[in-house]
FINUPA-239003 format. One record per residue (C-alpha): residue in one letter; chain; z, y, x. Coordinates in steps of 0.05 Angstrom, whole numbers, plus 5000, padded with zeros to 4 digits. Last residue first. Layout:
! FINUPA-239003
SITE  residuo  cadena     z     y     x
SITE        A       A     Z     Y     X
...
END
This chain:
! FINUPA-239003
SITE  residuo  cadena     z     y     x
SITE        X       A  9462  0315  1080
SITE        X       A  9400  0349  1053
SITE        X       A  9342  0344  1076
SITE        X       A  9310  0401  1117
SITE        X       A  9388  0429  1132
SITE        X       A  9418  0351  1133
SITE        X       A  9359  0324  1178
SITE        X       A  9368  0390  1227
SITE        X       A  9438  0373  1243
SITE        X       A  9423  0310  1251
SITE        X       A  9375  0321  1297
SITE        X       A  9296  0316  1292
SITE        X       A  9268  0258  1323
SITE        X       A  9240  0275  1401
SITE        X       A  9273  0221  1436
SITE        X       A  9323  0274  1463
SITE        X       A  9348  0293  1395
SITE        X       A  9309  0350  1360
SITE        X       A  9323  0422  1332
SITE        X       A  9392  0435  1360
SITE        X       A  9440  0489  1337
SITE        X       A  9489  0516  1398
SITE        X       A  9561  0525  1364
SITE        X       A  9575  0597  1338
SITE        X       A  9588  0651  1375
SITE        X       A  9635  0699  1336
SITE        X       A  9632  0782  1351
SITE        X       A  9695  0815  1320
SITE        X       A  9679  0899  1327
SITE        X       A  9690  0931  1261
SITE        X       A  9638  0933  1200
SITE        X       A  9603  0992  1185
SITE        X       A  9549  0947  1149
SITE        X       A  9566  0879  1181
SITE        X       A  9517  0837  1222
SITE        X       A  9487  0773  1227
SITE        X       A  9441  0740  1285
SITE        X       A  9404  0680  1290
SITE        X       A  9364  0669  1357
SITE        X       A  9301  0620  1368
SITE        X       A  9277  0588  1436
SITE        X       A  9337  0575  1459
SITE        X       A  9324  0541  1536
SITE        X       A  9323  0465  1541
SITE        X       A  9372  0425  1559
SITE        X       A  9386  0397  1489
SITE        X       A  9332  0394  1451
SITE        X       A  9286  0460  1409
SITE        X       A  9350  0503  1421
SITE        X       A  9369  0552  1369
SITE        X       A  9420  0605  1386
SITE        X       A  9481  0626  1336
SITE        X       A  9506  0701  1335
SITE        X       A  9557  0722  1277
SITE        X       A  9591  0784  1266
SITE        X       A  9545  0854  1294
SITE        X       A  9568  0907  1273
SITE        X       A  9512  0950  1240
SITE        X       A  9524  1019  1241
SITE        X       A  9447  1041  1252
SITE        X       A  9452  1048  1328
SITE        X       A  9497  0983  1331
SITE        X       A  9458  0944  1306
SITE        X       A  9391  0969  1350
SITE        X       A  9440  0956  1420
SITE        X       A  9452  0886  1389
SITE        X       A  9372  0883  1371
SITE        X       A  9348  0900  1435
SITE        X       A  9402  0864  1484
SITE        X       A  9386  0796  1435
SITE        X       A  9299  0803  1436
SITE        X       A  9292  0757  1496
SITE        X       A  9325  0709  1444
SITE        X       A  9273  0711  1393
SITE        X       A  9287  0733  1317
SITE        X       A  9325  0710  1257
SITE        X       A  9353  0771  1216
SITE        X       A  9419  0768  1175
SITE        X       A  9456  0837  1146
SITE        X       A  9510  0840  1113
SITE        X       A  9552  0874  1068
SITE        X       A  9608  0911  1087
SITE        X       A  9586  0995  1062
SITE        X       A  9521  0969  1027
SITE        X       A  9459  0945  1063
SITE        X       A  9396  0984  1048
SITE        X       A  9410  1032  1102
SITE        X       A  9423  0983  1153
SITE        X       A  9359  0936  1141
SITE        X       A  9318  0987  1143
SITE        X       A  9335  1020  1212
SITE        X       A  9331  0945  1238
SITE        X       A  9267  0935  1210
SITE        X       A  9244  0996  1237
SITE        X       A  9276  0981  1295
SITE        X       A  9236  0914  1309
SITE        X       A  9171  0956  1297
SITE        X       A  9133  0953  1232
SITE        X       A  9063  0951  1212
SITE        X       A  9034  0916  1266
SITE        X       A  9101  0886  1309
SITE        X       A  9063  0826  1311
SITE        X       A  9072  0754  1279
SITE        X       A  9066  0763  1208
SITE        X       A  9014  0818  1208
SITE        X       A  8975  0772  1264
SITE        X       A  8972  0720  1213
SITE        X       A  8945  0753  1157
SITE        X       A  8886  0786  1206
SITE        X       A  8865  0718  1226
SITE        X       A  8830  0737  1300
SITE        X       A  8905  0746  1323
SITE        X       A  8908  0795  1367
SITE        X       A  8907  0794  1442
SITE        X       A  8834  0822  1443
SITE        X       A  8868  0873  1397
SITE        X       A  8922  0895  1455
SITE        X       A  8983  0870  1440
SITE        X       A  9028  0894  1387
SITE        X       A  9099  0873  1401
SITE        X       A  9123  0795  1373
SITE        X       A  9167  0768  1329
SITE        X       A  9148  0797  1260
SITE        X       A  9208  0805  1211
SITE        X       A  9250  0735  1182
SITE        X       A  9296  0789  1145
SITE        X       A  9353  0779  1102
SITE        X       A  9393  0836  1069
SITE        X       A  9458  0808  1032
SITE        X       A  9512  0855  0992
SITE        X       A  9451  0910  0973
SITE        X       A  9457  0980  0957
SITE        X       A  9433  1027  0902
SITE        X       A  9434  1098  0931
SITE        X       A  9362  1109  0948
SITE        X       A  9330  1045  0929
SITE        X       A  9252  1075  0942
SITE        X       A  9283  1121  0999
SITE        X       A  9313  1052  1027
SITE        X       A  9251  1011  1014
SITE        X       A  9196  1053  1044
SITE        X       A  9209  1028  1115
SITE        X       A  9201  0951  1080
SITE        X       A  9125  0968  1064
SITE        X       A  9112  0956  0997
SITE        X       A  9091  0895  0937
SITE        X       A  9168  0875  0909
SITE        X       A  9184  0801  0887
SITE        X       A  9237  0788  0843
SITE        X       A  9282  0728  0831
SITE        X       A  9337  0711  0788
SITE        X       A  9306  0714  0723
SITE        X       A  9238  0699  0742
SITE        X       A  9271  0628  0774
SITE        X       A  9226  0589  0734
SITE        X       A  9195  0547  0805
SITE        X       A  9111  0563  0800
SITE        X       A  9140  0627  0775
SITE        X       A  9175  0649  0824
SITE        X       A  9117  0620  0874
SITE        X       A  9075  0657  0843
SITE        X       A  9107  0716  0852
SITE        X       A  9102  0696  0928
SITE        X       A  9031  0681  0932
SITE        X       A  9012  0749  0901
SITE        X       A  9062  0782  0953
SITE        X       A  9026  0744  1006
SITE        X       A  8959  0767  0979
SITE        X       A  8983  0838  0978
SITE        X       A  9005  0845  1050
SITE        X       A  9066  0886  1044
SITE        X       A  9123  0836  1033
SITE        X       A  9187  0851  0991
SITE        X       A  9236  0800  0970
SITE        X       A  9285  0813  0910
SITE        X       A  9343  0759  0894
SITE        X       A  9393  0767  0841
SITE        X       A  9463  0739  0855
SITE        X       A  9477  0658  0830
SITE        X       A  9471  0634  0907
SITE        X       A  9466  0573  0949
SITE        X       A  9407  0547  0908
SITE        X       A  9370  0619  0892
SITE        X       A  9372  0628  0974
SITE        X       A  9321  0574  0995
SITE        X       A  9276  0608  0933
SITE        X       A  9285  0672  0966
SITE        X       A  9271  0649  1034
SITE        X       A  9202  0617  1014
SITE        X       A  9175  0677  0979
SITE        X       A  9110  0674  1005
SITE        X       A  9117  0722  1056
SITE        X       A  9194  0753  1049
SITE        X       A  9180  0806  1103
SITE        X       A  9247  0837  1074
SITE        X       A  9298  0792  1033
SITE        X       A  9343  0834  0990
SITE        X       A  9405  0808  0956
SITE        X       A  9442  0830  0895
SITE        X       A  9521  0808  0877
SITE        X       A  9544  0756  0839
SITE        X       A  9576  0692  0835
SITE        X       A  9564  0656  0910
SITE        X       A  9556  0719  0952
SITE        X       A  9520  0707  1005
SITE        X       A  9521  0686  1083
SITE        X       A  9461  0679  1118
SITE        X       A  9450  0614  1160
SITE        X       A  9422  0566  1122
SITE        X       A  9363  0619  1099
SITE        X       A  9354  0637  1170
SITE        X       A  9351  0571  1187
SITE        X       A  9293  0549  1138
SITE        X       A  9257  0612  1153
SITE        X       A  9269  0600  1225
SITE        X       A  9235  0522  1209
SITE        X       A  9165  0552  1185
SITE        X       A  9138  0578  1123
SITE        X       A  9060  0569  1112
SITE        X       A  9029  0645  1104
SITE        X       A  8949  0656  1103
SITE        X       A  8896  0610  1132
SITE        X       A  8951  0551  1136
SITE        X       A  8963  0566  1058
SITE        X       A  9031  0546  1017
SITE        X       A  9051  0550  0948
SITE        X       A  9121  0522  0947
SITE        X       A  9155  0476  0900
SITE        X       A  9229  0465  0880
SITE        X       A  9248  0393  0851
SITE        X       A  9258  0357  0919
SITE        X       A  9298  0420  0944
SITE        X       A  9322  0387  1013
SITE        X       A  9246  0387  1030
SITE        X       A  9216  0448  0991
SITE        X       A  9159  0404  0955
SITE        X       A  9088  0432  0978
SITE        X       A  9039  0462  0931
SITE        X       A  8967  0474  0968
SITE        X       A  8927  0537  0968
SITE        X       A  8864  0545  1016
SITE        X       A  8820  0550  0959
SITE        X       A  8862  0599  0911
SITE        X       A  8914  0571  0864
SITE        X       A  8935  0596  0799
SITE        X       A  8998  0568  0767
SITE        X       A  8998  0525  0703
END
């Protein structure tokens, strides 16, 4: 039997009724751009490795371990979300598949050196440090959300030299963020492939932006259709049903 602190609960994974998640609203609960970004990504079906950076509790990596037989590793840097998360491998008997990785994602490519990955994910913090009587009074929660420990081209910078010569890289961000991460892609030889923007109804503004890149890829941009979070009368789309469901 898994451990669980206090403020633990196990949630079922939605579309994955027999996958489980250790979740904690003091600490780390996934939200709907971890879902997306996990739809989103392309992988390898057969084999191959993939690396999943700010992974939290784990949440993308287990998303990923359905679509994909390749070997998963996440790496978060605040220790009781990496705790959470190898629990959650366990919690789910996917040990063999997936790893989990306690460090800071800037130390990943000297730590990898020449062993590349075919798939980097990354769900990174949204936000710039404000000032600390901005911050987050739950110190787990402004690490997620803030640029704290890593700015967005840090991430970027990361991403690119831990993905191979073609793979790809997929990062779910804000929209105002688009003219920073396209001119950050292209700094560190990342072409970018595949844009799609989230919209929470239609006629509303995006409010979240998926975006995929090639490692030393040529230019061949592709906007995808608009996604849409909720039908006018507020239930979630159908769209939305068959990613958090299943179709």
């Amino acid at each position: 039997m898994v451990k669980l602190y206090d403020d633990e609960r196990i949630d079922y994974l939605l579309a994955e009724e027999d996958m489980q998640v250790i979740q904690s609203s003091n600490v780390f609960a996934f939200s709907l751009d971890a879902v997306l970004l996990a739809k989103f990504a392309y992988l390898p079906i057969k084999r191959g490795k993939i690396l999943d950076l700010c992974t939290g509790n784990g949440v993308i990596p287990l998303f990923l371990s359905r679509r994909s037989n390749a070997h998963i590793t996440g790496v978060e840097i605040q220790e009781r979300l990496y705790d959470m998360a190898k629990r959650n491998v366990e919690l789910n008997n996917l040990s063999e598949q997936v790893s989990m990785i306690h460090g800071d994602l800037k130390d990943m490519p000297s730590y990898y050196g020449n062993n590349k990955f075919d798939v980097v994910t990354c769900n990174p913090p949204y936000f710039q440090t404000p000032a600390d009587d901005k911050k987050n009074i739950n110190e787990h929660l402004a690490i997620a959300r803030h640029e704290i420990y890593c700015s967005l081209e840090d991430v970027v910078q990361s991403c690119s030299k831990l993905a191979k010569s073609g793979g790809k890289v997929a990062i779910v961000h804000r929209p105002e963020r688009l003219v920073d991460l396209m001119t950050l892609f292209r700094k560190y030889r990342l072409e970018p492939k595949r844009i799609q923007f989230v919209y929470p109804k239609e006629g509303r503004d995006a409010n979240m932006l998926l975006i995929e890149g090639a490692r030393d890829g040529k230019p061949d941009l592709n906007i995808l259709p608009p996604f849409y979070i909720h039908k006018q009368n507020g239930e979630y789309s159908d769209e939305m049903k068959e990613v958090l469901y299943g179709s």
